[in-house]
C-alpha positions as CSV (number, residue, x, y, z in Angstrom):
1,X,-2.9,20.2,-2.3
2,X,-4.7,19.9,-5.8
3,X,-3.5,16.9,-7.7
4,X,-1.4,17.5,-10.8
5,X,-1.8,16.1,-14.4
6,X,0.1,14.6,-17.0
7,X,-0.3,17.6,-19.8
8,X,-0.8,15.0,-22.1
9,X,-4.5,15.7,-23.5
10,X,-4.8,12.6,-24.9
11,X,-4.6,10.1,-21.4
12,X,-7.8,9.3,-19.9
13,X,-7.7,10.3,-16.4
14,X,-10.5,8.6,-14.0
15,X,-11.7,9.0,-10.3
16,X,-14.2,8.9,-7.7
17,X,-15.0,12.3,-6.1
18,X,-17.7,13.4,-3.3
19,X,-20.3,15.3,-4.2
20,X,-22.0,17.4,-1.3
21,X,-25.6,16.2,-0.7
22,X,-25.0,13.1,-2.7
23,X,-22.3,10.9,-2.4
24,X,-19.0,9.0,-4.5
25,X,-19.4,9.9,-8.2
26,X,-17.2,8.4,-10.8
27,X,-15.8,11.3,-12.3
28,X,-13.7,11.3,-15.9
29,X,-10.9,14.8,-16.4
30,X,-11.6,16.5,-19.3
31,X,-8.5,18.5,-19.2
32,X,-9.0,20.9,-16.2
33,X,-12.6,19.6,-16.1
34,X,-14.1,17.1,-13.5
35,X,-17.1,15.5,-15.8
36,X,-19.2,13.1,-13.4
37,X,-20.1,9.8,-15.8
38,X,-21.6,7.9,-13.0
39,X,-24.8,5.8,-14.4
40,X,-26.4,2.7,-13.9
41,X,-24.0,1.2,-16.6
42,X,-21.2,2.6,-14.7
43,X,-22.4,2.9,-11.1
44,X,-18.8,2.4,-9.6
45,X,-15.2,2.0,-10.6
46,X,-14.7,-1.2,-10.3
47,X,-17.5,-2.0,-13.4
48,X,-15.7,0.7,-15.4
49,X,-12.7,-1.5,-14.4
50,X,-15.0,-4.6,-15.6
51,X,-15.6,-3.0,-19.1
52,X,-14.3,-4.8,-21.8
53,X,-11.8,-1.8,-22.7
54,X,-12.3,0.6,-20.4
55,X,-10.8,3.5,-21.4
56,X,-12.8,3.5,-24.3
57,X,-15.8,3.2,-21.9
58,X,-14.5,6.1,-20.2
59,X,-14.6,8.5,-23.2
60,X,-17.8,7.4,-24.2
61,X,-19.5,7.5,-21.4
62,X,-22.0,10.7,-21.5
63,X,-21.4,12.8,-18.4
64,X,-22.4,16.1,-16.4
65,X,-19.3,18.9,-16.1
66,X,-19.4,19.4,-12.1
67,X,-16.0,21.6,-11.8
68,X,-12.9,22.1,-12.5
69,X,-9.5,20.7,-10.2
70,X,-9.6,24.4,-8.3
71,X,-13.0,23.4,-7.2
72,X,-11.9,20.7,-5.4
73,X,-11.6,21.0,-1.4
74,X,-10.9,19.0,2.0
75,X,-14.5,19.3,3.4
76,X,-16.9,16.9,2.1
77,X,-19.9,19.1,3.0
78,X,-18.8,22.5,1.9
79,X,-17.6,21.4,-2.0
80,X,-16.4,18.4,-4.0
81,X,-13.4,16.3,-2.4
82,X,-11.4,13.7,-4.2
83,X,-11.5,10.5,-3.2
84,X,-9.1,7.5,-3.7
85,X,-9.8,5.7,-7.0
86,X,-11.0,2.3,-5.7
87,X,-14.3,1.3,-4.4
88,X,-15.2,-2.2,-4.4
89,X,-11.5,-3.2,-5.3
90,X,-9.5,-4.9,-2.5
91,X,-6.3,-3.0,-1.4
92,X,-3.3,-5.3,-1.5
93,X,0.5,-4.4,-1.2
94,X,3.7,-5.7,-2.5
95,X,6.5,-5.8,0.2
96,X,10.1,-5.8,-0.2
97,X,10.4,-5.8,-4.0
98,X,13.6,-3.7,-4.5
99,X,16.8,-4.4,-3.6
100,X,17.4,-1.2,-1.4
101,X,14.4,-2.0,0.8
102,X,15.3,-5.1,1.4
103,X,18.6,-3.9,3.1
104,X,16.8,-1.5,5.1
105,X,14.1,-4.7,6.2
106,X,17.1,-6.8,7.5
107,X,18.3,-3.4,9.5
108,X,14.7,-3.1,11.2
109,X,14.6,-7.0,12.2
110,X,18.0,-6.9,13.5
111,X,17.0,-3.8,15.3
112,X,14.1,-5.1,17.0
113,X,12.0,-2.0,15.7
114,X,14.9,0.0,17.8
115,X,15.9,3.6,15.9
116,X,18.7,3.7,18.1
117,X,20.3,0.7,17.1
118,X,19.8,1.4,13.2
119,X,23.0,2.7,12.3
120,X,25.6,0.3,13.7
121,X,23.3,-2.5,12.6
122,X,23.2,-0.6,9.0
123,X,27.4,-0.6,9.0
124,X,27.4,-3.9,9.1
125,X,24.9,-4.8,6.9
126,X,25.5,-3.4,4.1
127,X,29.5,-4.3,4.7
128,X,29.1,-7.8,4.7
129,X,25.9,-7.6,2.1
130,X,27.2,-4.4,-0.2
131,X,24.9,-4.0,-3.7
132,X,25.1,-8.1,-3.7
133,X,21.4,-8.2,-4.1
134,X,21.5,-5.7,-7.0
135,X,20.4,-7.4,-9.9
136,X,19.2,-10.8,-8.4
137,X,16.3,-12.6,-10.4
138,X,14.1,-13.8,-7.4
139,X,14.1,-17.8,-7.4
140,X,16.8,-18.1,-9.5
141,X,20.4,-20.3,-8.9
142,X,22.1,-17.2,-7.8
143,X,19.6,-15.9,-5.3
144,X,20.0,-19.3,-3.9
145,X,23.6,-19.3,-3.6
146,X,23.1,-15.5,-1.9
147,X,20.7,-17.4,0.2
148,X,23.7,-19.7,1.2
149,X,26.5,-17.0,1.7
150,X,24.0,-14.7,4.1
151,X,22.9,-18.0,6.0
152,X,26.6,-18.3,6.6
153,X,26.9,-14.9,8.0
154,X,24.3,-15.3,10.1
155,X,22.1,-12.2,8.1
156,X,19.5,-14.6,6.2
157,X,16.5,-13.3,7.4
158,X,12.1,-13.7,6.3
159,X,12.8,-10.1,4.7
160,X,15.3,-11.6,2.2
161,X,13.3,-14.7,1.8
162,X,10.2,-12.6,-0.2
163,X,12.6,-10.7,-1.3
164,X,15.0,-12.9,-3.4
165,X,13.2,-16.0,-2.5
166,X,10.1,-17.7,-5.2
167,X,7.4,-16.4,-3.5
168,X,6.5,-12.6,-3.6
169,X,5.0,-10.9,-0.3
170,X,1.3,-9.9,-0.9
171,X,-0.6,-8.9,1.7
172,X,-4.0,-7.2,2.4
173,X,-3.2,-3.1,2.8
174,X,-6.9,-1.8,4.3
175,X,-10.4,-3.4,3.3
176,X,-11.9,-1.8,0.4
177,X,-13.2,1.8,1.0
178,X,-10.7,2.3,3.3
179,X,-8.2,4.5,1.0
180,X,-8.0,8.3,1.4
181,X,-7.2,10.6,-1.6
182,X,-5.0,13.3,-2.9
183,X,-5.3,16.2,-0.4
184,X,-6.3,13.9,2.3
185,X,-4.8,13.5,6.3
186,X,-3.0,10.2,6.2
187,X,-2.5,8.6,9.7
188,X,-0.1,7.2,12.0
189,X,-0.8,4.9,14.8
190,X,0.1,6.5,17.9
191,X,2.8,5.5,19.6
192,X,5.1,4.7,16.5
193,X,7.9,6.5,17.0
194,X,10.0,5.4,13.8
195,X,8.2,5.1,10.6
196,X,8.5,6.8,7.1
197,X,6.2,7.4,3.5
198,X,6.7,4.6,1.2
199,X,6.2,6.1,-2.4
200,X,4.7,3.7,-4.6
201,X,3.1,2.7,-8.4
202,X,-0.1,1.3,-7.8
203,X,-1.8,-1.2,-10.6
204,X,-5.8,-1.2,-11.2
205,X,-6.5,-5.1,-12.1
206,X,-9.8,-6.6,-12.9
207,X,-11.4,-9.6,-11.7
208,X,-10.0,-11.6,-14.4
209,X,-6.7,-10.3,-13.7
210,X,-5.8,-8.1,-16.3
211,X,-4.4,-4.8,-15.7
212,X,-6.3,-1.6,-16.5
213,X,-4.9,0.6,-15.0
214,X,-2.2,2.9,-12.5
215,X,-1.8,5.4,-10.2
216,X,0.3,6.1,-7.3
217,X,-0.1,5.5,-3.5
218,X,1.8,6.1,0.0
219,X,2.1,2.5,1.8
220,X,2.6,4.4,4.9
221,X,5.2,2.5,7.2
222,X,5.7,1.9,10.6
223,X,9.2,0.9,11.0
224,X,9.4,0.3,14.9
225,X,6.0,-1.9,15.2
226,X,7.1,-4.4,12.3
227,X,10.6,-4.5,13.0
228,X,9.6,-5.8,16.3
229,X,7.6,-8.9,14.6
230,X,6.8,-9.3,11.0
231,X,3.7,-11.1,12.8
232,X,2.7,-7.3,13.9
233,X,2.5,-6.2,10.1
234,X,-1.0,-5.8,10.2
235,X,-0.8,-3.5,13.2
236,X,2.0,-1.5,11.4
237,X,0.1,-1.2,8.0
238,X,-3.8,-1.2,8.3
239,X,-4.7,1.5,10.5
240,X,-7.2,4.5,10.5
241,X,-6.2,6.8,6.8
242,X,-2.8,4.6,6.5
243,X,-3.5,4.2,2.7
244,X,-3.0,7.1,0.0
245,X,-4.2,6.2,-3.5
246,X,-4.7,8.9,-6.4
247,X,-4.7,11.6,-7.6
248,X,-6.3,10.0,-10.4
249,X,-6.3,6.4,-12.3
250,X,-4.8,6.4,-15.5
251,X,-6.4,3.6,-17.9
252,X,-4.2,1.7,-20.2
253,X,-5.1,2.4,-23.8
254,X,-2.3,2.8,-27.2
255,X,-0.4,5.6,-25.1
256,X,-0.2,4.3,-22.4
257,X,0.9,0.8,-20.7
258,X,2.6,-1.8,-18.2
259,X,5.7,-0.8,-20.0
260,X,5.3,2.6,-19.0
261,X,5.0,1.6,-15.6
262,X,7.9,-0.9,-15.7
263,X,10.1,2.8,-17.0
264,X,8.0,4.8,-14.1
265,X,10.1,7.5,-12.2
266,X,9.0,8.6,-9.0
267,X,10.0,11.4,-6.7
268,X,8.8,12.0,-3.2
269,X,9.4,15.6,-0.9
270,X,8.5,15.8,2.6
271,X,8.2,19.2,4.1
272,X,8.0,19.3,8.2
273,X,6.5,22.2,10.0
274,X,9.6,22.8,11.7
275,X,11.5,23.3,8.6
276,X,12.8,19.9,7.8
277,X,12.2,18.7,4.4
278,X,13.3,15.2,2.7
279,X,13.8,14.2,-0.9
280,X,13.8,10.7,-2.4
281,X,12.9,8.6,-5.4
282,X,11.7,5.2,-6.4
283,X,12.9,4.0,-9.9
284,X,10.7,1.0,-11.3
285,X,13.0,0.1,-13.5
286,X,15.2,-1.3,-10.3
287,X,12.2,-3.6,-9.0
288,X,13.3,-7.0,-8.6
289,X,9.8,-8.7,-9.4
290,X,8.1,-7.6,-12.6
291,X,5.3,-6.0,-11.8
292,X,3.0,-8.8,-14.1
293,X,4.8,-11.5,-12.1
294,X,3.4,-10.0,-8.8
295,X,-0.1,-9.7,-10.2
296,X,0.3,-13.5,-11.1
297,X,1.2,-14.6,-7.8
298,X,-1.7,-12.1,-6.4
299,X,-4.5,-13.8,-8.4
300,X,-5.0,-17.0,-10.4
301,X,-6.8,-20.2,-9.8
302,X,-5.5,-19.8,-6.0
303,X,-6.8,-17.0,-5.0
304,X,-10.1,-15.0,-6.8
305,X,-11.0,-11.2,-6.4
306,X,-14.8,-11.4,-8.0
307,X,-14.3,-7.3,-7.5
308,X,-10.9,-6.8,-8.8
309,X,-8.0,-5.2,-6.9
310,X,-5.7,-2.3,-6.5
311,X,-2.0,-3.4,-6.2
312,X,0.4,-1.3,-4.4
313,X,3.9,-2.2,-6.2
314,X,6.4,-1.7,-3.6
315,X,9.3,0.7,-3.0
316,X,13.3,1.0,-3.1
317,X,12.6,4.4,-0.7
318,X,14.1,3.9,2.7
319,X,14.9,7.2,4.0
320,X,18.0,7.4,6.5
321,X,18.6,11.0,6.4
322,X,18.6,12.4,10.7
323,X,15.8,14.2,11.6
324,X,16.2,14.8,15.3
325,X,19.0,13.8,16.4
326,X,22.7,11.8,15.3
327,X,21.9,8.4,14.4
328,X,18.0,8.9,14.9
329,X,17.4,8.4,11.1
330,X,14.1,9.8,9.6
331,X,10.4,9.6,11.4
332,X,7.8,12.0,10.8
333,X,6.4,14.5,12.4
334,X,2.6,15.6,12.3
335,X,2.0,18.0,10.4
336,X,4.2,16.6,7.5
337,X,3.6,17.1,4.1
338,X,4.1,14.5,1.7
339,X,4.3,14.8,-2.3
340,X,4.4,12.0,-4.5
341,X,5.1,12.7,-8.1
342,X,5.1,10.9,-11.2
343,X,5.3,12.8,-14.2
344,X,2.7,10.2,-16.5
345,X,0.4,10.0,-13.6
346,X,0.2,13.7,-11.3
347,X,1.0,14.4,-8.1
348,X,-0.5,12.6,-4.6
349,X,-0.4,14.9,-1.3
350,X,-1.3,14.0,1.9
351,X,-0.9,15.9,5.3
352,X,0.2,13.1,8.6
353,X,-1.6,13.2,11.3
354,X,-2.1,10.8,14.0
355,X,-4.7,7.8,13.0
356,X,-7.1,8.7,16.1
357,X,-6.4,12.1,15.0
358,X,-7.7,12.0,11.2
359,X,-11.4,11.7,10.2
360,X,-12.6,8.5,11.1
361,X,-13.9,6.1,8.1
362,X,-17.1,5.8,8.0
363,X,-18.6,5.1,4.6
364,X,-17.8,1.5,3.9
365,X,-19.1,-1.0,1.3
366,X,-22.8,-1.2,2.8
367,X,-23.1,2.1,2.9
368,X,-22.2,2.7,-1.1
369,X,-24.4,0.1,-2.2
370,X,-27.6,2.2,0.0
371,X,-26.3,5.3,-1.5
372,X,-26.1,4.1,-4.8
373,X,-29.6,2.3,-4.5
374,X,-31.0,5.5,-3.3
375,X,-30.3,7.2,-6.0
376,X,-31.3,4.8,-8.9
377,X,-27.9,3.3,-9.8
378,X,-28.2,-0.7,-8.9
């Protein structure tokens, strides 16, 4: 369950972590070493996010050593726990920004959210569409003509729209402070009975909209409930523990950068209780939308975030491997663990559990700002 690290000495690794008897902390890693830097300077994230350069502000900002990564635990009053990375930051999500997702979007809506019907619907799909969205800029004279061809076949659908179409879909993942961590339960709404881990680069950006920072997330998806109505995706994404973020953020400085996460390779392993286990991969460098051109259609003179926000990215994963029977496809399973790894940024694991089944969130925005008031920081 402990997060992983890039090796690399010389990153600058940030987080928030819980500290027993007294709250969040805004912690820096000092190698193996959690170093709590929270002050009245930098009472939160988002300010360190609000620095003019933050990982400079990061390595010099005085701290107090508090542990090391082996201290870290699951129980919030028995020892430190990591937390997700953002606190005052909105959560927003990227949908349907690679090429093989998009596929696997048409397949749900033609489905009706039905797992059954999945694979004859996949067949002839992907035989009339192929790789023909490979490589499409979206907007351009080409996706347009796509547009026309699928239109024809009767397989244009909203999925391809925001997928190949001008306009990116953005939407809002969980309020902020509703994230969980690395080592976390992540939920599932009950009842889903098709759904998957999306693995996913996620982007720090301030309230001016410049990009700080990334780490990595799990957009948990509930295949059934939005394939039924794109007009249920709230109800399919923003649920009790549905959001992963972490291990760690890693701050943009001279090593690393938005090209780094435009090269970003990341592999994902699920391991069931009853034996099953899953391997897949998300390569960045297949994203349709450059991740700068979806922070620009985030935020901009249409739409402010006075307290910045973190940015899930989107994912080519689609898993279609059969779990529990023929032509079932993949769902998980409580009791699931799932490992998202990128080699510049850690590891992120979470456990799946039921969202009336994981801890319930309690500490929201009011309650940071009275914690943080109580003890001297505002």
């Amino acid at each position: 369950m402990l997060p992983k690290t890039n090796p690399d000495s010389a990153a600058c690794f940030v987080g928030r972590v819980w500290r027993p008897g007294l709250g969040p902390a805004l912690v820096r890693l000092d190698g193996e070493t959690l170093t709590d830097i929270t002050s009245r300077a930098l009472p939160t994230m988002q300010a360190l996010c609000e620095a003019a350069d933050p990982a400079a502000a990061a390595r010099a900002a005085p701290g107090v050593p508090i542990g090391t990564l082996t201290d870290l635990g699951t129980d919030p009053e028995a020892g430190p726990v990591l937390l997700a990375p953002p606190d005052l930051q909105a959560i927003k999500a990227a949908g349907v920004t690679f090429a093989a997702s998009m596929v696997e979007r048409v397949i749900e809506e033609q489905a009706a959210g039905d797992p059954d019907r999945a694979e004859a619907i996949r067949a002839r799909v992907v035989a009339i569409i192929g790789d023909s969205l490979s490589g499409i800029a979206p907007g351009s004279e080409k996706a347009a003509q796509v547009k026309t061809v699928l239109q024809a076949e009767g397989l244009w659908s909203q999925y391809l729209e925001v997928g190949i179409g001008p306009d990116a879909e953005v939407f809002t993942k969980c309020p902020p402070m509703a994230s969980v961590g690395a080592g976390a339960e992540i939920g599932l709404l009950p009842g889903s009975r098709w759904n998957n881990p999306e693995p996913e680069l996620v982007l720090a950006v301030g309230s001016t909209g410049r990009i700080v920072g990334a780490t990595l997330g799990n957009d948990v998806n509930l295949r059934d409930i939005e394939g039924r109505s794109a007009l249920l995706l709230p109800k399919a994404k923003d649920n009790n523990a549905s959001s992963a973020i972490g291990p760690f953020l890693r701050l943009f400085d001279d090593g690393y950068g938005l090209d780094d996460v435009r090269r970003a390779e990341l592999s994902m392993r699920v391991e069931g209780e009853d034996g099953f286990v899953l391997d897949g991969s998300s390569s960045m460098s297949e994203i349709s939308r450059d991740p700068a051109d979806i922070v620009a259609q985030t935020i901009g003179r249409h739409h402010q975030y006075p307290d910045g926000f973190f940015l899930y990215l989107g994912t080519m994963f689609a898993p279609v491997k059969d779990r529990d029977g023929p032509g079932q496809g993949f769902t998980h399973h409580p009791g699931d663990v799932v490992t998202i790894t990128e080699p510049s940024l850690g590891s992120l694991t979470n456990v799946v559990r039921l969202s009336t089944e994981a801890p319930e969130w309690t500490f929201g925005t009011a309650a940071l700002m009275r914690n943080l008031a109580g003890r001297g920081l505002l």
